[in-house]
C-alpha positions in Angstrom: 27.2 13.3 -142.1 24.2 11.9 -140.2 21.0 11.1 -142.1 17.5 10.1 -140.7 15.7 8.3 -142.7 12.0 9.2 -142.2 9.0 6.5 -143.1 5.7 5.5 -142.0 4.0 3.2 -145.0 4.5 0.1 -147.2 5.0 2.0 -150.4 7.8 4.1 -148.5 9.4 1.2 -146.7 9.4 -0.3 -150.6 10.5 2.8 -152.2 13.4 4.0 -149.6 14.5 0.4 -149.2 17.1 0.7 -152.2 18.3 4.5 -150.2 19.0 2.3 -147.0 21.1 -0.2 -148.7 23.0 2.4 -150.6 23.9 4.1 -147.1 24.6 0.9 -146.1 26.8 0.1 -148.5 28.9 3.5 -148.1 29.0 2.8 -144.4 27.1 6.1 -143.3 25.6 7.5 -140.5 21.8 7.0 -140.6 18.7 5.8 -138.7 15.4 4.8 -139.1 12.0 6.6 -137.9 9.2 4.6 -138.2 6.2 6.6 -137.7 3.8 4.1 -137.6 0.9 5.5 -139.8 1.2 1.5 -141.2 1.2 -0.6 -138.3 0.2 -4.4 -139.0 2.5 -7.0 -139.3 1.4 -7.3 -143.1 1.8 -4.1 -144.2 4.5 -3.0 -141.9 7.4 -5.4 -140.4 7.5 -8.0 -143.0 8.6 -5.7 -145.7 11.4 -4.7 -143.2 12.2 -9.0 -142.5 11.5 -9.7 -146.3 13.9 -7.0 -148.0 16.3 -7.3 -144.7 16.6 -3.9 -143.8 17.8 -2.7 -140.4 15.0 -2.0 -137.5 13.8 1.1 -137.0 15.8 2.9 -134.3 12.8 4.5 -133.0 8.9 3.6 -134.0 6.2 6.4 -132.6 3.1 3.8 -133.2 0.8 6.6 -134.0 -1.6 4.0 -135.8 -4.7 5.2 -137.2 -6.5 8.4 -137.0 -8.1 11.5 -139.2 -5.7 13.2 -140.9 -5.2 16.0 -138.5 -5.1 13.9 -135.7 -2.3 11.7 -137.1 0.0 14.3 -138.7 -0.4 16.1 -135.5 0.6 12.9 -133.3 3.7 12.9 -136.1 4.9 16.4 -135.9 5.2 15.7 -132.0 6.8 12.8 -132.0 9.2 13.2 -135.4 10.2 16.7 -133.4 11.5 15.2 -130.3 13.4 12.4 -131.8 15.5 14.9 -134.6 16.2 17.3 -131.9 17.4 14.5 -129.6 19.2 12.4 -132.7 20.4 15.7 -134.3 21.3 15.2 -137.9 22.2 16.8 -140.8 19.5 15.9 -143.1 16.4 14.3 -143.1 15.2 12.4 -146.1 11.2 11.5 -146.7 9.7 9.7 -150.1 6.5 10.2 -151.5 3.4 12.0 -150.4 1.7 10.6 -147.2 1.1 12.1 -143.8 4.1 10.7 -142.7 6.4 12.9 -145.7 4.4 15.9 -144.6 4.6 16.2 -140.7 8.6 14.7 -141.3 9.3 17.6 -143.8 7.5 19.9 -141.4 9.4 18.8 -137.9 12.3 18.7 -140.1 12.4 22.3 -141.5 11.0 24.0 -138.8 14.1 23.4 -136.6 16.5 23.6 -139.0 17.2 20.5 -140.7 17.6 20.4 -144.4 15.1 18.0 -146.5 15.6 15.7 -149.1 12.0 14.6 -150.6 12.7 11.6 -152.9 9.7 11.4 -155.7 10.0 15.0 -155.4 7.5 16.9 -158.4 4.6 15.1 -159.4 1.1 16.1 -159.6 -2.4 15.1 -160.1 -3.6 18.4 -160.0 -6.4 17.7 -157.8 -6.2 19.5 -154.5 -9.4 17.0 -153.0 -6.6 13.9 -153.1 -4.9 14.3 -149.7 -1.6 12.5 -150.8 -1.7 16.0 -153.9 -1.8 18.7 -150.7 1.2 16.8 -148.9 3.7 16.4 -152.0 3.1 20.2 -152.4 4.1 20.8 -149.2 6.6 19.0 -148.6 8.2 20.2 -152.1 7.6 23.9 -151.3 9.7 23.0 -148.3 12.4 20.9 -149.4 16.2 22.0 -150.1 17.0 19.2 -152.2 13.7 17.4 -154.3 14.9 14.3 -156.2 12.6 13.8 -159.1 11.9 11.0 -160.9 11.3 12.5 -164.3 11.8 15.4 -166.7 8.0 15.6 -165.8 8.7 16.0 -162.4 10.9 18.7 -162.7 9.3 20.4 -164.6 6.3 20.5 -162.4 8.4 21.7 -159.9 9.9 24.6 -162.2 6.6 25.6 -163.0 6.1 26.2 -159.2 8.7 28.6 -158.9 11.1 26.1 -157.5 14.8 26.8 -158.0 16.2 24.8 -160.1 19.5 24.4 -158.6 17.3 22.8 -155.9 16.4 20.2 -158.0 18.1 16.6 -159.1 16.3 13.9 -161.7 17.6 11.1 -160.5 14.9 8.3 -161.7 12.5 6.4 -159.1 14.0 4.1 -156.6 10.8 1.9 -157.6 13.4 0.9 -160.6 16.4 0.0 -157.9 13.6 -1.9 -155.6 11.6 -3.6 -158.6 15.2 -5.0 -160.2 16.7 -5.8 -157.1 13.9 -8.3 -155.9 12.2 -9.3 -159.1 14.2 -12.6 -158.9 13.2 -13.3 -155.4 9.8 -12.9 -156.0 9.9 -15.2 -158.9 11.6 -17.8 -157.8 10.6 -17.5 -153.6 7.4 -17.6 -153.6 4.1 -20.0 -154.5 1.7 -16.9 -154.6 0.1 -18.5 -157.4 -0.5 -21.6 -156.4 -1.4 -20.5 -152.6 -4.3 -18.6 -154.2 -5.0 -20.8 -157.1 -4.5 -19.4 -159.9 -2.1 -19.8 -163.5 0.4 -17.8 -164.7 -1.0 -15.1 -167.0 -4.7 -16.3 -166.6 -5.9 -13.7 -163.6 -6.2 -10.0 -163.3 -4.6 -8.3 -159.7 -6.8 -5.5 -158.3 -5.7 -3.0 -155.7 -7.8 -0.4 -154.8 -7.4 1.6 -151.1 -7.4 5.5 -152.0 -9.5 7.9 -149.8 -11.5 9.0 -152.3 -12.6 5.6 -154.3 -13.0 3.2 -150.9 -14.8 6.1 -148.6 -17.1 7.0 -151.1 -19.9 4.3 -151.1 -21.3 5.0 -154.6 -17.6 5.2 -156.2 -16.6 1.8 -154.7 -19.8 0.1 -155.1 -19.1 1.0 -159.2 -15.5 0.0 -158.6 -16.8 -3.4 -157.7 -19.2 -4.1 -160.3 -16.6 -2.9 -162.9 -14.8 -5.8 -161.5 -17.5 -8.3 -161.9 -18.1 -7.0 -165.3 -14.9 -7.8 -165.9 -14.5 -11.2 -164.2 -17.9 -11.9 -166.4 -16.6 -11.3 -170.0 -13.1 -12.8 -170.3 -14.0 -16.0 -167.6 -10.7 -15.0 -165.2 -10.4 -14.8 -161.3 -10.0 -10.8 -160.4 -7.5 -11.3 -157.4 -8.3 -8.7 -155.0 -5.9 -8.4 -151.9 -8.1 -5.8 -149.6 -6.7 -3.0 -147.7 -7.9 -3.3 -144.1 -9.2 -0.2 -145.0 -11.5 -1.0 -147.8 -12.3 -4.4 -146.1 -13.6 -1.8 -142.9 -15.5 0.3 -145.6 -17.2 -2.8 -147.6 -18.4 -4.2 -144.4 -20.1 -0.6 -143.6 -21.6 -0.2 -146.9 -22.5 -3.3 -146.9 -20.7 -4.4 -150.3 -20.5 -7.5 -151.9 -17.0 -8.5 -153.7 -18.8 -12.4 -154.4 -17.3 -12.6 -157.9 -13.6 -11.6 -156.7 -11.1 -13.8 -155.2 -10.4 -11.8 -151.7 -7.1 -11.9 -150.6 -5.6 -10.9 -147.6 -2.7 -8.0 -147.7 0.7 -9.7 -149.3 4.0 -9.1 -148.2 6.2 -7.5 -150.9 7.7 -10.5 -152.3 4.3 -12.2 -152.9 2.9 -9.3 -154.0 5.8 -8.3 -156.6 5.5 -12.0 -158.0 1.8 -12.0 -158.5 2.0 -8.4 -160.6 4.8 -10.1 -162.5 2.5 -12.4 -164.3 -0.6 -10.9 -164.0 -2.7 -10.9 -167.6 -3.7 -7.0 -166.8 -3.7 -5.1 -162.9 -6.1 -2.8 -162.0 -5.3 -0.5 -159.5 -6.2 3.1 -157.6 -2.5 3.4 -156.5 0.5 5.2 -158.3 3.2 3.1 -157.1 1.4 -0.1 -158.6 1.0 1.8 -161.6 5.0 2.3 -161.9 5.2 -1.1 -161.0 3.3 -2.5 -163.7 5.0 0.0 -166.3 8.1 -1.3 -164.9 7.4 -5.0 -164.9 5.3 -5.0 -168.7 2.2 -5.6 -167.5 -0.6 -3.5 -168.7 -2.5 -1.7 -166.0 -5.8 0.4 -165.7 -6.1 3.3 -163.1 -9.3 2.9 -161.1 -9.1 6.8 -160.7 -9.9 9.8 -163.2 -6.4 11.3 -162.6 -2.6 10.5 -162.0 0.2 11.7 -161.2 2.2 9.2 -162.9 1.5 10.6 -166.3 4.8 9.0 -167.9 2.9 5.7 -167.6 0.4 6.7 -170.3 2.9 8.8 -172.6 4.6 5.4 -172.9 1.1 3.0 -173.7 1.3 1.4 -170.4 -1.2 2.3 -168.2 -5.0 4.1 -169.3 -7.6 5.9 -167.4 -10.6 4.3 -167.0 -12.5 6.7 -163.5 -15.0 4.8 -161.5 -17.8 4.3 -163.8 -18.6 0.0 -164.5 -18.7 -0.2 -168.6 -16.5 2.4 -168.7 -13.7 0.3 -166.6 -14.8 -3.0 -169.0 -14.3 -0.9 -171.9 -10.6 0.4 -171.0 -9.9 -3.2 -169.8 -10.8 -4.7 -173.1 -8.3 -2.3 -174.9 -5.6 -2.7 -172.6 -5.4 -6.7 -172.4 -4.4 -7.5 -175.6 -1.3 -4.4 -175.4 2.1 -5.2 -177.0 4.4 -5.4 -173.9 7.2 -3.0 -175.6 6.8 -0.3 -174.0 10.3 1.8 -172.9 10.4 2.1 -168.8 10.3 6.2 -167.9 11.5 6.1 -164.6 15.2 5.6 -165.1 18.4 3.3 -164.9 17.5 1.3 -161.6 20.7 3.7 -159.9 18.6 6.5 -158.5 19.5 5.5 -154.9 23.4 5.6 -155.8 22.5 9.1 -157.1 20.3 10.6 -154.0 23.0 9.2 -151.4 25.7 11.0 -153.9 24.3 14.4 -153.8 23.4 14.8 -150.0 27.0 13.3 -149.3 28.6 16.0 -151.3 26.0 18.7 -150.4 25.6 17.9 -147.0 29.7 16.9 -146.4 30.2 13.5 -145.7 
């Protein structure tokens, strides 16, 4: 059996990183497609040096674009390379542009799909990354969800079930298998300036929060807010793409400690012993619930619902006193919490079922 291993971003170079060792390790037939949609050194090639994964055998460098654009610039190039590569299965993880046009080019020339993170939902079609994971999933022959949630989303959808395998997150298998390297690697801490448990770590990059001038100005003075009443840096490493936006709008992030993008190692170690993150993003939100650290969603929606079930994670939207208020709750959480997203083996499981289904 040949695999291809489709990926574009740093959350999918993270999140498939575990898949690729476990092919690895049972000596199989796979390559990697790097699309390209994340292109800097910083948020692209490090993750691959850092976690030492093997190169891409073939990177399309689409770079930057509207979504249409991009995707289209995808679907082109994904299509040539499977057709010249031929193999038996293509797997994709998550919900970006890159999962889409890959399940697309995939299933439109005959190659089965395995979408890893297969099943959850927001439920709000304006979110671009909620249109993609539909799509891909509708497409799919074999969705590998995280959760009971996720499957059940998916069942609701009229999916077949026999289409359908919970087999944890691979967050779990990447989280466990570099924890210890973070830890003990890196001087994140005292490269920024900051003690251990006395900062809060911000992310905040989505679409909807960062292009929308009035939403990410509140974002920011949340933060301040914040920063104000408990006397703590707020460590904010910006996107390039907010950094591009708060340069437009003219936004002032005075009372943050600005950070350039981390590599994964860094980053990982600096959510370890965060006081409380903050974040727009889902797989920092499984992170945190993974790692005990409270978090607040800088969103009014997720599609990590297990998160809050378990007293992890709490919504707080976009408004300022409203993000101050949730904080305030939140920091002083017993860290007891039960981790939803499984065993740390979902790799093991994925590479188990598309060797048996697919015929190794």
């Amino acid at each position: 059996m040949k695999a291809a291993v489709i990926l574009g971003t740093r959350p999918e170079i993270i999140k498939m990183s575990p898949v690729i060792r476990e092919l690895e390790r049972e000596n199989m037939d796979f390559f990697i497609l790097h699309t390209g949609q994340h292109y800097s050194y910083s948020m692209d090639r490090v993750f691959f040096e850092q976690l030492g994964l093997p190169e891409p055998k073939h990177n399309l460098e689409v770079g930057s674009g509207t979504h249409g654009e991009q995707t289209g610039r995808m679907l082109i190039g994904i299509e040539k390379v499977l057709m010249e590569e031929k193999p038996d299965v293509a797997l994709v993880e998550g919900d970006t542009n890159t999962v889409l046009a890959g399940a697309l080019a995939s299933v439109k020339i005959g190659i089965p799909v395995g979408h890893v993170e297969a099943g959850l939902r927001s439920f709000d079609r304006s979110m671009p990354e909620e249109v993609n994971r539909v799509l891909t999933d509708h497409v799919s022959d074999y969705l590998f969800a995280p959760t009971e949630k996720a499957r059940s989303n998916l069942l609701k959808e009229g999916i077949s079930d026999e289409k359908i395998f919970v087999t944890g997150n691979t967050i779990v298998d990447a989280v466990r298998q570099n924890i210890k390297l973070a830890e003990e690697g890196s001087n994140v801490l005292e490269t920024i300036g900051v003690d251990d448990g006395e900062y809060f770590l911000v992310t905040v990059h989505r679409q909807e929060n960062v292009d929308n001038k009035q939403r990410f100005r509140n974002i920011l003075e949340g933060l301040r807010l914040i920063h104000e009443h408990f006397n703590l840096p707020v460590v904010y490493p910006v996107h390039p793409r907010a950094r591009k936006r708060m340069n437009e709008y003219g936004l002032s992030g005075d009372s943050l400690t600005m950070v350039e993008p981390l590599d994964y190692l860094s980053f990982l170690g600096l959510e370890s012993r965060a006081r409380l993150i903050l974040t727009d993003s889902g797989g920092v939100q499984e992170e945190a619930c993974i790692l005990r650290v409270p978090c607040v969603t800088l969103r009014h929606n997720t599609e990590r619902p297990e998160t809050v079930d378990v007293g992890a994670n709490i919504i707080a939207g976009t408004e300022p006193e409203n993000i101050l208020e949730k904080t305030r709750l939140m920091v002083e959480k017993r860290r007891d919490w039960e981790n939803p997203f499984g065993d740390g083996r979902a790799a093991e499981r994925i590479v188990s079922i598309i060797s048996f289904l697919e015929g190794k």
